[in-house]
N, C-alpha and C positions, 0 to 999 in steps of 0.2 A: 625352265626357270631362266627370267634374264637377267645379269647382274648390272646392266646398263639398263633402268625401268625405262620402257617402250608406255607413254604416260597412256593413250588409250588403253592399251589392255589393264594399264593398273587401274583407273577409270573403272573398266568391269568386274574386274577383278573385286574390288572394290565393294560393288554396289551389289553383286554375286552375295559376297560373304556377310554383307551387313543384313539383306535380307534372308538368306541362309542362319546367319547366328539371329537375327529376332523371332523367327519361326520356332526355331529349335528350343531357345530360350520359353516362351513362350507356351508351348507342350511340354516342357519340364522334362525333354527329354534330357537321358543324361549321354555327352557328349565331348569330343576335344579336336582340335583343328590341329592336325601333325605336320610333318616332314614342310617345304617353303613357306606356305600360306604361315605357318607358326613363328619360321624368322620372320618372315613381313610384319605380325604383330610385334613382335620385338624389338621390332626397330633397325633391322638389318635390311643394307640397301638393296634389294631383290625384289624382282615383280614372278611371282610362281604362275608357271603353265597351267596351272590346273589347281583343286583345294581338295585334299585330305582330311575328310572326316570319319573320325575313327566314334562307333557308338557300341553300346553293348547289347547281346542278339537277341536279350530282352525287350528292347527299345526299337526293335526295325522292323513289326507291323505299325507300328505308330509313324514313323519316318516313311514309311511305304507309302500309309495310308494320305501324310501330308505331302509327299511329292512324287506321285503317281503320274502325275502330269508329266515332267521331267523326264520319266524313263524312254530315252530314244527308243525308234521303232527296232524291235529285235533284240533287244540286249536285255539282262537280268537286272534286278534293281539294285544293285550294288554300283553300275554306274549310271552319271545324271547329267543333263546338260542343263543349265539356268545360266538366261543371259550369251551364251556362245563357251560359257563356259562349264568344263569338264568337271563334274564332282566324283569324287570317288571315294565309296562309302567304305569304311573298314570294321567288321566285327569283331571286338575285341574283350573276351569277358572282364575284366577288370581294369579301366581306367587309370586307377590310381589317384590322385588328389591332385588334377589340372590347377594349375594359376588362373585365377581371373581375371585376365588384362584387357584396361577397356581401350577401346580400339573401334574409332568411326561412331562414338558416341553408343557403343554395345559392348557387352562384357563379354568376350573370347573365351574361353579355356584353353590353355595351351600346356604344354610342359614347359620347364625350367628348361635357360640353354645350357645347363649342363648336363641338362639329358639328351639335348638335342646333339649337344656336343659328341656324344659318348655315340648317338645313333650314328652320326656321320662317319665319325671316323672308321667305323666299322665296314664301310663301302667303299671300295674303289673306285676313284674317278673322282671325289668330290672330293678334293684338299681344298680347293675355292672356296667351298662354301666354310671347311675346317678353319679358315683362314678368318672368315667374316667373323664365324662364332668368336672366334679366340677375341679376335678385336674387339668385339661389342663385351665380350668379358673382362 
């Protein structure tokens, strides 16, 4: 994650996530964009290395089946590349009731920052980021 946005990679970043979220959308898969890619929707100034989609393990022959392509050579399908960038799929039985913030003219699912809040601070290393959340709050 960069907290100085490096404009190419948010460029793919970008254009990753919006086709990512209209696929997904689309399949009615059910779904939520976690950990940076979720501040990025939020409006927090950060360009994330990579996007966190978290779905549930009812939903990941469906996700398999639409981005099969994606699965680099040798690796399981939990992780993907699209565009240069890194997707990393997370199984998670119960979602919860994501926000839907539209974001690049598509509706996101995300948590609230004060969930996101709550995740971070639970980690060492990242008061940076505790820092943004707090601000954007």
């Amino acid at each position: 994650m960069t907290p100085n946005p490096d404009t190419s990679h948010l460029k793919k970043i970008q254009k990753t996530l919006s086709f990512l979220a209209n696929t997904l959308n689309s399949l009615k898969i059910n779904w939520l964009l976690g950990g940076s890619g979720a501040l990025m929707v939020h409006g927090i100034n950060l360009v994330p290395r990579d996007l966190d989609v978290l779905i549930s393990p009812q939903d990941l022959s469906k996700f398999v089946s639409a981005f099969k392509i994606y699965i680099p050579e040798g690796d399981n399908d939990l992780k993907y590349s699209i565009n240069g960038v890194e997707i990393e799929l997370v199984l998670i039985p119960n979602l919860g009731h994501p926000l839907q913030v539209p974001y690049l003219d598509v509706l996101i699912p995300v948590n609230t920052l004060e969930d996101e809040l709550h995740f971070y601070q639970q980690r060492p290393g990242k008061e940076e980021i505790v820092k943004l959340i707090k601000e954007k709050l």
